[in-house]
C-alpha positions as YAML, in Angstrom:
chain: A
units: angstrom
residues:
- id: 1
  name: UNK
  ca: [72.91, -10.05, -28.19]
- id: 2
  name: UNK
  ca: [71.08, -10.05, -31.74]
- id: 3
  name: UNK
  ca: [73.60, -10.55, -34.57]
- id: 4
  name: UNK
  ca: [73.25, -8.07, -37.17]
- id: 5
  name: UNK
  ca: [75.06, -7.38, -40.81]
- id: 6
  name: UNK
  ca: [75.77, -4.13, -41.97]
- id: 7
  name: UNK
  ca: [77.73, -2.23, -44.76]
- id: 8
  name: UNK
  ca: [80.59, 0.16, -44.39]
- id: 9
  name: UNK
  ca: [82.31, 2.15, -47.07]
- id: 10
  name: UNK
  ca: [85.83, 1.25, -47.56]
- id: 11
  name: UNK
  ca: [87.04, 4.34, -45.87]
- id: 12
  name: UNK
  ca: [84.39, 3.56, -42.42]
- id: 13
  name: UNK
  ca: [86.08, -0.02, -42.74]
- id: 14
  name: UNK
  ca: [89.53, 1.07, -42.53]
- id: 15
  name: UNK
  ca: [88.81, 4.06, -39.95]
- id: 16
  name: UNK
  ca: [87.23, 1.21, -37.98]
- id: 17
  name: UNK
  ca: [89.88, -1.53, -38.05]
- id: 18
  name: UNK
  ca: [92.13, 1.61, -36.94]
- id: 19
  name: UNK
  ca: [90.81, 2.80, -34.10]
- id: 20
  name: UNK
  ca: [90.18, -0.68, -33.21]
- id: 21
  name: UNK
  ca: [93.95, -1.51, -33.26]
- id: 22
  name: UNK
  ca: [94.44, 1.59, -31.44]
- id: 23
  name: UNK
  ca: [92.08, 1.57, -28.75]
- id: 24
  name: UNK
  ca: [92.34, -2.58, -28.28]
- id: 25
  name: UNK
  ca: [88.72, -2.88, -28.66]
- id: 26
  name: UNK
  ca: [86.82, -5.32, -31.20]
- id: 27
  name: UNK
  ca: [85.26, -3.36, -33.93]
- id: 28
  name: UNK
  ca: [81.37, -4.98, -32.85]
- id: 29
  name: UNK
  ca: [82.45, -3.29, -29.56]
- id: 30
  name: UNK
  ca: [83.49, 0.09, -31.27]
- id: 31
  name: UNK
  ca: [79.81, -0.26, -33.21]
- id: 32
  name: UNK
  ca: [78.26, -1.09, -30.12]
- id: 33
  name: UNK
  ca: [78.80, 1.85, -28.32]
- id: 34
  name: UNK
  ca: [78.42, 4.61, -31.35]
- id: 35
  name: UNK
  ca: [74.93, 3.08, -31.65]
- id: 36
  name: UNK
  ca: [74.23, 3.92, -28.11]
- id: 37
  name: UNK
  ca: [76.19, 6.81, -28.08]
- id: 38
  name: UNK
  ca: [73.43, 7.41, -31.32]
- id: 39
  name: UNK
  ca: [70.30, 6.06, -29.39]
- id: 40
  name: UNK
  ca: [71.19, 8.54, -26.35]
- id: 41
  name: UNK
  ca: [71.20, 11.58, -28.35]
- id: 42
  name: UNK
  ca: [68.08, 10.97, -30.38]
- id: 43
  name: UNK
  ca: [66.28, 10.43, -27.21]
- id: 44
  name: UNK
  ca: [67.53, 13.64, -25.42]
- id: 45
  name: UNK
  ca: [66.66, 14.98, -29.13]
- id: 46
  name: UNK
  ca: [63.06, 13.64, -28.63]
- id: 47
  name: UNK
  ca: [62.49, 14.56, -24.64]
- id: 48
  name: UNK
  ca: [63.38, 18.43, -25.56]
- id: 49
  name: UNK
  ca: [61.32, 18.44, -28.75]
- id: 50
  name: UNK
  ca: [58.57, 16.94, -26.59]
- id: 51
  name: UNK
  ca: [59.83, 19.84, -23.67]
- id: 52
  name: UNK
  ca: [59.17, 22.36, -26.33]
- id: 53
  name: UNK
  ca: [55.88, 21.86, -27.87]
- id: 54
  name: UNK
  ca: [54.51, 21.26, -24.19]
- id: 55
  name: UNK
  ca: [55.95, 24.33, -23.32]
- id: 56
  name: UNK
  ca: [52.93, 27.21, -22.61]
- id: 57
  name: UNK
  ca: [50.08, 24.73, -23.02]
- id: 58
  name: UNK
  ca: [48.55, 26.13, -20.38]
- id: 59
  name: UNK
  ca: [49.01, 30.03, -20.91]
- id: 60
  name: UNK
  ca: [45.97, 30.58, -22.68]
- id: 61
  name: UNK
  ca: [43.62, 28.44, -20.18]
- id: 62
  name: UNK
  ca: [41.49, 30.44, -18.16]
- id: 63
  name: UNK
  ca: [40.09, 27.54, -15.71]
- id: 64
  name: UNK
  ca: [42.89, 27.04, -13.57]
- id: 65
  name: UNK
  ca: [43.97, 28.59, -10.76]
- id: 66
  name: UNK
  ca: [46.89, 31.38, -10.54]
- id: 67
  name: UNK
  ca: [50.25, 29.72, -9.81]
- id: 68
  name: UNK
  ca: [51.46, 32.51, -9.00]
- id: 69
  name: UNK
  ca: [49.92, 33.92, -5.99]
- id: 70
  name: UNK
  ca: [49.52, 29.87, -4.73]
- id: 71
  name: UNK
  ca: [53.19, 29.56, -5.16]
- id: 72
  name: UNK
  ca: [54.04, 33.08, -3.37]
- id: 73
  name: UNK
  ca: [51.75, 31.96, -0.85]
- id: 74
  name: UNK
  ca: [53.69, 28.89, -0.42]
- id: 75
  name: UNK
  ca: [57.35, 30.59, -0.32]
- id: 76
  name: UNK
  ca: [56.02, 32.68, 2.71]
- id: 77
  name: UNK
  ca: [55.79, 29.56, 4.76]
...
């Protein structure tokens, strides 16, 4: 692990050391997992943002083939 500082308000610092007492984890190991509690929403924030500018990049392309018919082609099999 990387050792790293950080600043809390008073009120985060208290809030902390209370749920720490109450939950009988260190308060690192509280900070540990809101991080990656943090990390894993920002990246399911980035993969649909991606999802949703990719989405219809293809609609106006007339060089491919039609899904469509391939794929109802495909069912009947």
């Amino acid at each position: 692990m990387i050792r790293t500082q950080i600043y809390l308000t008073q009120r985060q610092r208290d809030a902390l050391a209370a749920i720490s007492k109450v939950a009988g984890k260190k308060q690192s190991e509280l900070i540990r997992e809101a991080v990656d509690r943090l990390v894993d929403q920002a990246g399911d924030h980035h993969r649909k943002a991606i999802l949703k500018r990719a989405a219809g990049i293809w609609k106006k392309r007339t060089d491919l083939p039609d899904f469509r018919s391939i794929r109802t082609e495909m069912d009947r099999t």
